[in-house]
C-alpha positions, 0 to 999 in steps of 0.5 A: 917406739923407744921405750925404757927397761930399767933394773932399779937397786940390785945389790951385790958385795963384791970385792972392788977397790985399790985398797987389799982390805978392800980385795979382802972384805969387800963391799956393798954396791948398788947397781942400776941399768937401763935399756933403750928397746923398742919393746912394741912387738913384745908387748904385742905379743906378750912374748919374751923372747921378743924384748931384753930379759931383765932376768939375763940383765941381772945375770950379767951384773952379777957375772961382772961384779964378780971380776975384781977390779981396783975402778968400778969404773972398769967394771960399770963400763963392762957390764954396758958392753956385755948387755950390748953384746947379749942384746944387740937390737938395744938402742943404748944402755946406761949403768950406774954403780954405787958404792956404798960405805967407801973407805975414804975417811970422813962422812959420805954415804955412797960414790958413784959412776955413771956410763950410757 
């Protein structure tokens, strides 16, 4: 049976952009991820050694967020390949990340990039 675990709103400053001031101030992001695991035999047995550590998936968030890029599209496609790898009897992954404040210019709350 394919059920769902979900990190729903962590949010991490980090230092993404093609702006310097952006390499040097930073931002705030919200990042979102779900994972496809048959998590059955876990709940089963009420063990966690058995299903995907939501802990060890913030873990990576943070790791990721941490590597500078100038596209949070470079970095939303890092942090699915890495949960990927970390768990590999996932039956898909998908990331979302927000970028909130953007210096665009204008009005816009957030922008944001989706890979799954």
């Amino acid at each position: 049976m394919l059920s769902k675990i979900r990190l729903n709103g962590v949010h991490v400053h980090a230092f993404h952009g093609c702006w310097e001031e952006e390499a040097v101030v930073g931002g705030s992001y919200r990042v979102d991820v779900a994972v496809d695991y048959d998590f059955t035999a876990a709940a089963h047995d009420d063990d966690l050694q058995k299903t995907v550590d939501y802990v060890a998936i913030k873990e990576i968030i943070y790791e990721e967020m941490a590597i500078r890029s100038k596209l949070i599209e470079t970095v939303a496609h890092r942090v699915r390949n890495h949960i990927m790898r970390r768990f590999p009897l996932q039956q898909g992954v998908w990331v979302r990340i927000t970028k909130i404040n953007a210096p665009m210019g204008g009005h816009v709350d957030d922008v944001s990039v989706e890979v799954g």
